[in-house]
Backbone as CSV, one residue per row, in Angstrom:
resi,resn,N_x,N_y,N_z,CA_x,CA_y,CA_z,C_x,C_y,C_z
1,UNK,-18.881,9.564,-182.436,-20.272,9.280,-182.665,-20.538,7.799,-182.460
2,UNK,-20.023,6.996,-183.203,-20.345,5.693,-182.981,-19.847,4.856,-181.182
3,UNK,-18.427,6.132,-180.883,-18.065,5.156,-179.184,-19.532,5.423,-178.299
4,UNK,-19.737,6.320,-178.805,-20.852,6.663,-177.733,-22.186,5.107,-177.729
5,UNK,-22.604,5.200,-179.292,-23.386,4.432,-179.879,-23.153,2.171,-178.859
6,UNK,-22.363,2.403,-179.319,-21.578,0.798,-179.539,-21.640,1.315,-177.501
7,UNK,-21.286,2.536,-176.530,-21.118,2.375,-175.263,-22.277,2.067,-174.705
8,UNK,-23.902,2.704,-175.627,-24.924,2.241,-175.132,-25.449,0.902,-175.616
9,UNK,-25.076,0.710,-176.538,-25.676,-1.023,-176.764,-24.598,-2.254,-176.057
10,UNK,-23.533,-1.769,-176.066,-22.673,-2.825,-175.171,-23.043,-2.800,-173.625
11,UNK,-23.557,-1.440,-173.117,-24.386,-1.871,-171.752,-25.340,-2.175,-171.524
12,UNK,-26.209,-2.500,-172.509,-27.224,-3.327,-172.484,-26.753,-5.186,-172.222
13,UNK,-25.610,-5.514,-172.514,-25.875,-6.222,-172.024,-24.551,-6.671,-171.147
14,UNK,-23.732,-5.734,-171.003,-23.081,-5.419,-169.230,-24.096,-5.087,-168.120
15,UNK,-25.462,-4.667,-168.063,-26.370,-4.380,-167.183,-26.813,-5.773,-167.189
16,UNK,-27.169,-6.879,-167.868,-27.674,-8.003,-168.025,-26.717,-8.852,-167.093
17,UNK,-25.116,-9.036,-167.559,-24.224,-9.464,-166.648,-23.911,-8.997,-165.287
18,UNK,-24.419,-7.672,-164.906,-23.722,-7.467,-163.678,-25.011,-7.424,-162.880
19,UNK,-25.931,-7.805,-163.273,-27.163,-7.878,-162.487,-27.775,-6.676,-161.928
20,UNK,-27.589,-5.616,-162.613,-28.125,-4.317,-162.230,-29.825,-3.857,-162.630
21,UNK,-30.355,-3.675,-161.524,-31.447,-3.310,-161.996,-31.986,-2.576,-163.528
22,UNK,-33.298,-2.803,-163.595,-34.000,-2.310,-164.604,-33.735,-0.849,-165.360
23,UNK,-34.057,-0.477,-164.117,-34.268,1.131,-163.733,-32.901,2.089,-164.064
24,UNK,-31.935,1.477,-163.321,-30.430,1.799,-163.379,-30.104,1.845,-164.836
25,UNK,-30.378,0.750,-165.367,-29.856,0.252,-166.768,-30.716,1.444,-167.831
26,UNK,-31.715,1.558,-167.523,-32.333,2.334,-168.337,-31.913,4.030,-168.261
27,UNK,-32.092,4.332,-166.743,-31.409,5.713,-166.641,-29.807,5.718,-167.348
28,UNK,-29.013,5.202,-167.776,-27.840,5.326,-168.418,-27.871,5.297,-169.341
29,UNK,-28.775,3.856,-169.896,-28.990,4.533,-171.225,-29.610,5.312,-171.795
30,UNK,-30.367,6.330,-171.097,-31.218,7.410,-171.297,-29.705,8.206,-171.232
31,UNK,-29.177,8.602,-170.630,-28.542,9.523,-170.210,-27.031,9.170,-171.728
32,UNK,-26.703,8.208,-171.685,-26.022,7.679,-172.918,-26.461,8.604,-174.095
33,UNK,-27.560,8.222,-174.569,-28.414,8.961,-175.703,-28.257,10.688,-175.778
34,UNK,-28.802,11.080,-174.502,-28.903,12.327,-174.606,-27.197,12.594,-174.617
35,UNK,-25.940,12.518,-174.034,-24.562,12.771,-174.592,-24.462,12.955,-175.638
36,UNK,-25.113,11.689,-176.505,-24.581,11.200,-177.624,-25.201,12.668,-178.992
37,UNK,-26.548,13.427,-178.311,-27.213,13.840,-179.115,-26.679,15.318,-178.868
38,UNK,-26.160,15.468,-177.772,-25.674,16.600,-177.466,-24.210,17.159,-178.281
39,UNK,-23.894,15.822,-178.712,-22.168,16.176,-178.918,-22.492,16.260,-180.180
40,UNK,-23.585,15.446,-181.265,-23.445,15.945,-182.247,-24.526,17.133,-182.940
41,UNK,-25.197,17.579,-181.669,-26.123,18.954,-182.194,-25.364,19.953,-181.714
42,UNK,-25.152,20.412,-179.925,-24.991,21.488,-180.014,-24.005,21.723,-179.576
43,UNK,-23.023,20.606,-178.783,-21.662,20.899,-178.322,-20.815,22.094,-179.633
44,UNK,-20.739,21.908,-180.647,-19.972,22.871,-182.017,-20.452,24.051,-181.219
45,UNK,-21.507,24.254,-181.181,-21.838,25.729,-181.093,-22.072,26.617,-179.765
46,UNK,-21.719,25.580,-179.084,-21.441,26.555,-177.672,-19.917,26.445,-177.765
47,UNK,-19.090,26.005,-178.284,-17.471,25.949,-178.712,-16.858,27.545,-179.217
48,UNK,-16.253,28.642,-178.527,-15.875,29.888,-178.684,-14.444,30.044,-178.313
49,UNK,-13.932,31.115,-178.129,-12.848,31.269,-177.940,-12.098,32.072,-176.385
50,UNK,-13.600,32.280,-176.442,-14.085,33.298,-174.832,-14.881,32.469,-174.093
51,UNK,-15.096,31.548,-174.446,-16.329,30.680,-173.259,-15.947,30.702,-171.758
52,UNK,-16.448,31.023,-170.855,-16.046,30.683,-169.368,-16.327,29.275,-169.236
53,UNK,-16.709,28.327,-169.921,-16.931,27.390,-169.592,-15.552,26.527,-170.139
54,UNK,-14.579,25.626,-169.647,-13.530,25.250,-169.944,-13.359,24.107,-171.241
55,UNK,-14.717,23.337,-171.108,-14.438,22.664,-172.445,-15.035,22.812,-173.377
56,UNK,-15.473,24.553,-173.567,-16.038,24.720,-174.552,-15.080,25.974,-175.159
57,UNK,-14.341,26.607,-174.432,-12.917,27.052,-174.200,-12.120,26.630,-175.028
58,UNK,-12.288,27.172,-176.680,-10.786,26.583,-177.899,-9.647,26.761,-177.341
59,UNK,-9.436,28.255,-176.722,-8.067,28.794,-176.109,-7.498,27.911,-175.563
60,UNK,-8.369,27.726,-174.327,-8.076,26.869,-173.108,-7.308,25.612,-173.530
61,UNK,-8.795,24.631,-174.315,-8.447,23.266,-175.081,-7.768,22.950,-175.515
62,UNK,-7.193,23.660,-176.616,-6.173,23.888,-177.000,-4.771,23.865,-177.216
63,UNK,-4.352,24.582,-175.852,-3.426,24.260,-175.140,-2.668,22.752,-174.980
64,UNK,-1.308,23.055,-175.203,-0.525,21.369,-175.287,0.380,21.726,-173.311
65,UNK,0.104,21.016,-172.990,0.619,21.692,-171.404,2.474,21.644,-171.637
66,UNK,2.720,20.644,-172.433,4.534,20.415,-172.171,5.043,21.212,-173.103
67,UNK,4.391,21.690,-174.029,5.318,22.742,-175.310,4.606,24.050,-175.145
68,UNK,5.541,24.831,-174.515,5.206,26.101,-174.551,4.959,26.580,-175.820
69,UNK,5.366,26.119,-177.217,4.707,27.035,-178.094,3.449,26.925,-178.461
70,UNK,3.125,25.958,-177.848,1.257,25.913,-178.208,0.656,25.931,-176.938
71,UNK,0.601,27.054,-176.220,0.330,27.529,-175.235,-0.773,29.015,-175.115
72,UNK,-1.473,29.297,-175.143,-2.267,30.713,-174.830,-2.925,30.535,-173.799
73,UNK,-2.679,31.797,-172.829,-3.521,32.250,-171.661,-4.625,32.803,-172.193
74,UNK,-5.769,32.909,-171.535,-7.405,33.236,-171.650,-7.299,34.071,-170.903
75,UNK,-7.575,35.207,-171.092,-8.184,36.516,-170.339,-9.299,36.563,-169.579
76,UNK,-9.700,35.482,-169.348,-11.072,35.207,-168.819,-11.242,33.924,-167.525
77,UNK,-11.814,33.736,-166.495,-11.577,32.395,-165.806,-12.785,31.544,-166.342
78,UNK,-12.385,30.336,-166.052,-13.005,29.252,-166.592,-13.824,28.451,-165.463
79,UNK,-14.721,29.112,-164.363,-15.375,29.199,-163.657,-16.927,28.940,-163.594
80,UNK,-17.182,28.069,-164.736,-18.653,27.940,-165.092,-18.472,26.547,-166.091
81,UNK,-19.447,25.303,-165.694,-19.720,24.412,-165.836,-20.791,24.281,-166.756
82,UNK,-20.726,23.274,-167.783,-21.521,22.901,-168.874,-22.267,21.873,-168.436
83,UNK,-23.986,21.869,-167.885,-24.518,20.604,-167.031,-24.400,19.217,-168.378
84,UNK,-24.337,19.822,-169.567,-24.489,18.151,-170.271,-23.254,17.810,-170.706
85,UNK,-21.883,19.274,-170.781,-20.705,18.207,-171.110,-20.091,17.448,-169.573
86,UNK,-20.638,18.068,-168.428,-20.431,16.962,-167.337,-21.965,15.506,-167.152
87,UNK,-22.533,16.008,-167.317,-23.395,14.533,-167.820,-22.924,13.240,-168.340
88,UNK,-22.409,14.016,-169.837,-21.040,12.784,-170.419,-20.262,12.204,-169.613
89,UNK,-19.315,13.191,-168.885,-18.490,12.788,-167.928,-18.822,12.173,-166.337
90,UNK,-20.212,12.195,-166.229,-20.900,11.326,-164.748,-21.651,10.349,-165.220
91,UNK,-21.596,10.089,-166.598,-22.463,8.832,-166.984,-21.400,7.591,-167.144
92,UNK,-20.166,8.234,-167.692,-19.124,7.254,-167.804,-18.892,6.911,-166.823
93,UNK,-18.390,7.864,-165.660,-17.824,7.983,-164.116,-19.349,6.252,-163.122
94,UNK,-20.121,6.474,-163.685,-21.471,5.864,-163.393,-20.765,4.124,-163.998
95,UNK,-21.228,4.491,-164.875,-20.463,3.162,-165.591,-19.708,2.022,-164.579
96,UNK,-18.539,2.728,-164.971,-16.984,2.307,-164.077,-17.451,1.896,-163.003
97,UNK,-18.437,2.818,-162.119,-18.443,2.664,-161.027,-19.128,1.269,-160.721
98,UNK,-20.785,0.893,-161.278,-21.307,-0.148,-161.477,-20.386,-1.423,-161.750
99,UNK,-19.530,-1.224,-163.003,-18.849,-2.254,-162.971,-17.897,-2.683,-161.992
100,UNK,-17.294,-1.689,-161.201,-16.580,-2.198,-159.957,-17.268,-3.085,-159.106
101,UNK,-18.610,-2.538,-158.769,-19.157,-2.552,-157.483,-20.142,-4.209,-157.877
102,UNK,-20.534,-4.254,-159.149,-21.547,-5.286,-159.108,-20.789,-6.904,-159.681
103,UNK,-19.689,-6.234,-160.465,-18.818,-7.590,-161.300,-18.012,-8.228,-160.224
104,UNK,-18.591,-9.392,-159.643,-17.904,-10.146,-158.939,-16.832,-10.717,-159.532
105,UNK,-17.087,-11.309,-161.062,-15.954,-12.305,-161.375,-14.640,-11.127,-161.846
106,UNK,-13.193,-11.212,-161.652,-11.834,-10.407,-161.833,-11.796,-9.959,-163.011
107,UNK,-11.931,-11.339,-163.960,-11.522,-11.104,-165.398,-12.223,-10.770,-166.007
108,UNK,-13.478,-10.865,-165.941,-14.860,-9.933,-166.803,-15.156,-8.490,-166.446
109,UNK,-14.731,-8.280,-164.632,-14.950,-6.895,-164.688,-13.544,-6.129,-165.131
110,UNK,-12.228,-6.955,-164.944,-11.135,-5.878,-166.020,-11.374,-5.746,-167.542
111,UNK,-11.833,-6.865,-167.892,-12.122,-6.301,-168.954,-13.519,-5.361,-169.627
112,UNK,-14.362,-5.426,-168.895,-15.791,-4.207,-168.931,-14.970,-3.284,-168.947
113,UNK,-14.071,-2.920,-167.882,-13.429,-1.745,-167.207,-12.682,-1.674,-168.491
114,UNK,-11.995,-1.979,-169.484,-11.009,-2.013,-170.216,-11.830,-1.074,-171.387
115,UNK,-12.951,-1.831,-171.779,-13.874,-1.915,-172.764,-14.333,-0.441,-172.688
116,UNK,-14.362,-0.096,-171.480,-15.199,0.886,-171.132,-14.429,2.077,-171.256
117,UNK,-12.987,2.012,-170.736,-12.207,3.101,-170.530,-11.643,3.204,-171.865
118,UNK,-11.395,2.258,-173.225,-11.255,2.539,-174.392,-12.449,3.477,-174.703
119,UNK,-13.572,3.588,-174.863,-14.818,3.659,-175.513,-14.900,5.317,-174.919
120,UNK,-14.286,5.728,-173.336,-14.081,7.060,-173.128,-12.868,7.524,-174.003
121,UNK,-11.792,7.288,-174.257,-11.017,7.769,-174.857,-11.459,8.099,-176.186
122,UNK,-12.006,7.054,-176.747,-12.837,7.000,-178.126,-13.644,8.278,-178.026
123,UNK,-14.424,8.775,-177.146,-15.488,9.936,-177.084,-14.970,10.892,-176.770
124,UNK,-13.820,11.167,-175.806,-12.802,12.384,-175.838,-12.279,12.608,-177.253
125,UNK,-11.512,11.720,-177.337,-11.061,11.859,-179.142,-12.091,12.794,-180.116
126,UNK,-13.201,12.305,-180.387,-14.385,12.491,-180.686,-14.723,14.177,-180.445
127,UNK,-14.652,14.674,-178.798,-15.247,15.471,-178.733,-13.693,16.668,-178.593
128,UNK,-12.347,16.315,-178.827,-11.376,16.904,-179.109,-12.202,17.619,-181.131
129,UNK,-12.168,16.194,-181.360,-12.235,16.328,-182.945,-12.835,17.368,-183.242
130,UNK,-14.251,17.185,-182.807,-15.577,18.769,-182.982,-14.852,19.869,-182.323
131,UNK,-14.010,20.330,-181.472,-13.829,21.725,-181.049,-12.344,21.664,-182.229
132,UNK,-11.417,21.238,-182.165,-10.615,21.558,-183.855,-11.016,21.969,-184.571
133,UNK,-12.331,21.086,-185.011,-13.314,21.522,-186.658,-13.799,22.909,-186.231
134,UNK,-14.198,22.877,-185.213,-14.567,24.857,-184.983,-13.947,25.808,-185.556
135,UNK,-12.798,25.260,-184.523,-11.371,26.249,-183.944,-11.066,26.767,-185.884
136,UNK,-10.762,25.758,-186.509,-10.254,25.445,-187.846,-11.698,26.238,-188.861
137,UNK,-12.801,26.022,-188.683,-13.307,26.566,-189.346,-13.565,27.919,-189.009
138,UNK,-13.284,28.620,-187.806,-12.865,29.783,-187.372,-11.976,30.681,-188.205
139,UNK,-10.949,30.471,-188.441,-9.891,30.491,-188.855,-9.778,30.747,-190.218
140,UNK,-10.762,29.892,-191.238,-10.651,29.897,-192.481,-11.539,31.106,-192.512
141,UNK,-12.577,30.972,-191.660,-13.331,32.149,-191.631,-12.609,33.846,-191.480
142,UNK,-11.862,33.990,-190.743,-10.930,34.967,-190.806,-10.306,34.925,-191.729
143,UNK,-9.462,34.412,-192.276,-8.625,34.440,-193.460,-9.569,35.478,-194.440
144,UNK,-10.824,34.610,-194.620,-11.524,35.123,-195.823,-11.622,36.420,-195.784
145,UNK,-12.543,37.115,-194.351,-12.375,38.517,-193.948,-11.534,39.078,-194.098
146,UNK,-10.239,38.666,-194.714,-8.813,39.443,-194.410,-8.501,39.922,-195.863
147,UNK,-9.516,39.134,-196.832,-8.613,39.336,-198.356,-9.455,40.831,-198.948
148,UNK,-8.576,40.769,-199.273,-8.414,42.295,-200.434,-9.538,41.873,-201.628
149,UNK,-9.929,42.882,-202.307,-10.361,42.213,-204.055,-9.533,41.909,-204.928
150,UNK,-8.344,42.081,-204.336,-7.049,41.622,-205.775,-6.610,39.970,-205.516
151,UNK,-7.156,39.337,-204.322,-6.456,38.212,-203.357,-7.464,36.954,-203.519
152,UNK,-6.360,36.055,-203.791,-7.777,34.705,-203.617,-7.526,34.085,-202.890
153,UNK,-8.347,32.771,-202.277,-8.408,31.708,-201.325,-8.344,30.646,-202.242
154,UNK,-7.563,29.819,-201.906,-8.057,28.287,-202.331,-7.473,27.442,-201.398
155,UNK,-8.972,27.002,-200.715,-9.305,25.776,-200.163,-9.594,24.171,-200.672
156,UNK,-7.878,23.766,-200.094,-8.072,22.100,-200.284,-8.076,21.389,-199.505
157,UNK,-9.060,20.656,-199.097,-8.910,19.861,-197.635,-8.523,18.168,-198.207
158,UNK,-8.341,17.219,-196.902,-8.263,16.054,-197.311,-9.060,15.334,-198.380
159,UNK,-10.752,15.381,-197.504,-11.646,14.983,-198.354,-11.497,15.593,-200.044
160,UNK,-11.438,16.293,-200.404,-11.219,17.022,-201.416,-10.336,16.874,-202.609
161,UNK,-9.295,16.401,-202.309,-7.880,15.840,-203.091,-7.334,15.315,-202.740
162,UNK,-7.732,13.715,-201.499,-6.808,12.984,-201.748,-7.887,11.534,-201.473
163,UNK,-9.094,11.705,-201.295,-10.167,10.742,-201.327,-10.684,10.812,-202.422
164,UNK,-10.944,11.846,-203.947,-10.848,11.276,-205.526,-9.856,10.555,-205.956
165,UNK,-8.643,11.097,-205.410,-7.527,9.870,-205.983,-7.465,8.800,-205.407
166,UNK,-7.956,8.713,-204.182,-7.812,7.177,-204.167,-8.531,6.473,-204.645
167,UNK,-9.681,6.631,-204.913,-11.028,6.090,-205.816,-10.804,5.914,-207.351
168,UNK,-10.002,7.114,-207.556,-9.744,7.043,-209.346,-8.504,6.238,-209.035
169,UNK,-7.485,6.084,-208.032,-6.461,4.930,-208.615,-7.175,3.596,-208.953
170,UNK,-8.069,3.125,-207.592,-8.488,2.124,-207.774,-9.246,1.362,-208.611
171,UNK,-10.213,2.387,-209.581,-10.548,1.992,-210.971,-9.741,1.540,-211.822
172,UNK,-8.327,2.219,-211.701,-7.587,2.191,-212.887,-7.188,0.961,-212.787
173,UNK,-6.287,0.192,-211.370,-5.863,-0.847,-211.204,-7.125,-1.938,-211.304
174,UNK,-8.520,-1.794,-211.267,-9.612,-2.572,-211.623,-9.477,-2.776,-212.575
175,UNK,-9.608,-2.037,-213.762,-9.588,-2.074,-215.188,-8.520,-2.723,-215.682
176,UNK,-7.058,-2.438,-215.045,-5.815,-3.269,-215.266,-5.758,-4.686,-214.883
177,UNK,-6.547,-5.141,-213.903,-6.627,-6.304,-213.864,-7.517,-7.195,-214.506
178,UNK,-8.473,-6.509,-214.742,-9.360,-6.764,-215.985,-8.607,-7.077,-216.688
179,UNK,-8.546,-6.737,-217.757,-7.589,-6.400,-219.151,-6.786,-7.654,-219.197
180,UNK,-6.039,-7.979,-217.486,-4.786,-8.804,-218.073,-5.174,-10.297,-217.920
């Protein structure tokens, strides 16, 4: 959420340095925005397990290519394109490209280029993260369907039991330093 954020205000003023038109600068960051709004409204929910579309494809995604045990084939081909999760991916591709083409000076455009290709990894990361939280809340979702009336669930996540304790240690050692 925020690489996206910090990718459109840092080209505001990489468009300033590389001397790129008005127009240009604005269509990206138009196009920036709408990614940014896409990944956190509706990308989750076009995220399935059957999608023909590949990165919306848990199965697919999923997949670790070098360890066969985290491996599943899809019964399905992955033959159909998502126009706004490639948007993301031709706005960045856009990017890069500008900065090649307009940054005369070496060391300012490796590092745009640097800046830039962190800030994609940052938004892959990002948009790995949301199809997990699916996949995962999928999952718990089955479980539940699965129990009997004699059977319970208990759900503990991170947030849950191990972000009160760190909050209640840190009172305690407040108060201890108080005291002494």
């Amino acid at each position: 959420m925020l690489s996206i954020t910090s990718v459109k205000t840092k080209w505001l003023t990489f468009s300033c340095n590389l001397g790129l038109s008005a127009n240009d600068a604005n269509e990206l960051k138009k196009d920036l925005q709408n990614s940014r709004n896409y990944l956190k409204t509706d990308y989750k929910v076009h995220v399935s397990s059957t999608s023909r579309v590949a990165d919306h494809c848990s199965t697919f995604s999923l997949n670790q290519i070098g360890d066969s045990c985290w491996q599943t084939s899809c019964d399905h081909d992955h033959d159909e394109k998502c126009d706004r999760c490639e948007l993301i991916k031709i706005t960045l591709i856009k990017m890069c490209t500008y900065i090649e083409r307009y940054q005369r000076n070496e060391s300012l455009r490796d590092r745009f280029l640097h800046r830039v290709q962190q800030q994609i990894k940052c938004i892959n990361d990002w948009k790995s993260h949301l199809l997990r939280t699916v996949h995962q809340d999928q999952a718990r979702l089955d479980v539940l369907n699965k129990l009997d009336h004699e059977s319970v669930f208990i759900h503990v996540d991170w947030a849950m039991k191990w972000l009160p304790v760190k909050y209640r240690e840190s009172t305690v050692v407040l108060k201890l330093s108080c005291a002494v």
